[in-house]
matplotlib code that plots the C-alpha trace (Angstrom):
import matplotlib.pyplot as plt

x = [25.3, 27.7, 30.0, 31.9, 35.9, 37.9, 41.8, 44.5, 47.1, 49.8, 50.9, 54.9, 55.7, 57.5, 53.8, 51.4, 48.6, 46.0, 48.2, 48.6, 44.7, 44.5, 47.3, 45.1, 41.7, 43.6, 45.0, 41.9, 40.6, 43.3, 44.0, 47.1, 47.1, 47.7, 45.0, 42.3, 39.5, 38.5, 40.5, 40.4, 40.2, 36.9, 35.8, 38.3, 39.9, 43.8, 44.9, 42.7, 43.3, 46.9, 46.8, 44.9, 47.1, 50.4, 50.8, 50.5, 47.3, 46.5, 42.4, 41.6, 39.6, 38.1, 35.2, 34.2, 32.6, 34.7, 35.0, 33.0, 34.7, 34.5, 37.7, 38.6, 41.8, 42.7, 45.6, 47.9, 49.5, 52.1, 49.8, 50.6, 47.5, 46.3, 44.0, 41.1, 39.0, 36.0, 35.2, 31.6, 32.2]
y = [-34.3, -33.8, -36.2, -34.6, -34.2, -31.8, -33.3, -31.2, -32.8, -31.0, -33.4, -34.1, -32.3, -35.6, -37.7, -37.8, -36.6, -39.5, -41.3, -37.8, -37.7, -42.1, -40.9, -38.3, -40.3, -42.8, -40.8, -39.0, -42.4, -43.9, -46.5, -47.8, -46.8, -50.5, -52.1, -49.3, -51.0, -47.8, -48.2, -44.5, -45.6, -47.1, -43.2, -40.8, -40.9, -40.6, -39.6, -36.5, -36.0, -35.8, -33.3, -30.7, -29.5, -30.1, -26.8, -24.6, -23.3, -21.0, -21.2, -24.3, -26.3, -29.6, -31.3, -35.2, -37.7, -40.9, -43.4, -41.5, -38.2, -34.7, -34.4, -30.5, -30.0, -25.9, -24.3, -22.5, -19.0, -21.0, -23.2, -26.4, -28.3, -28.5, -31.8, -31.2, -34.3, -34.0, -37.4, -38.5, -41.9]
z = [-2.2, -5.8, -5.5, -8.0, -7.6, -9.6, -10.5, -13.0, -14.6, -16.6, -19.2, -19.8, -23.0, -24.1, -24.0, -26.1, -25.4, -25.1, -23.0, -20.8, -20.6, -19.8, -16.8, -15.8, -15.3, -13.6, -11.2, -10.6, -9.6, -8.0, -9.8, -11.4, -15.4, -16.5, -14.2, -15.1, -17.1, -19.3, -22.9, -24.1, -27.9, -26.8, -26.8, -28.6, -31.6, -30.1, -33.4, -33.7, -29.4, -30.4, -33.1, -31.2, -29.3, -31.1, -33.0, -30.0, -30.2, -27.6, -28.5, -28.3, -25.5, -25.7, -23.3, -23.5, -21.1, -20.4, -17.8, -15.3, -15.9, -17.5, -19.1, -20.0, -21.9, -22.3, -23.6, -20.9, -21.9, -24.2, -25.9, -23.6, -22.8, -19.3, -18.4, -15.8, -14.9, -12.7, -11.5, -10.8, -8.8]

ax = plt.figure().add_subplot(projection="3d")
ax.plot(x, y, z, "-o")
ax.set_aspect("equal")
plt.show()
């Protein structure tokens, strides 16, 4: 049995992004964003998370692993980055 569950977040265009994609995993898993034991600097550089998407680019998409996800970040049709976690607990 895949005990896999699929969650998109569309991040606020006032957010960075890391802390978009640390709402996103927490959500996926129910928990409260403060109380969540995963520290996403542990993983990704934020800095280089951040810049990826701040220029608009319509091309890019991004895969990692962390806390028990797939994280997928694309680019919607105006260059705004679109979060898709797939949970494995």
């Amino acid at each position: 049995m895949d005990d896999t569950h699929a969650f998109f977040y569309e991040p606020d265009e006032d957010e960075m992004l890391s802390t978009e994609v640390v709402t996103a995993i927490a959500e996926a898993h129910d928990e409260d964003v403060i109380e969540q034991k995963w520290i996403i600097s542990d993983d990704i550089n934020t800095d280089a998370l951040d810049g990826l998407f701040d220029k608009g680019n319509l091309k890019t998409t991004l895969q990692f692993e962390a806390d028990t996800t797939t994280v997928t970040i694309t680019a919607d049709e105006k260059g705004h980055p679109i979060i898709r976690i797939e949970s494995h607990r």
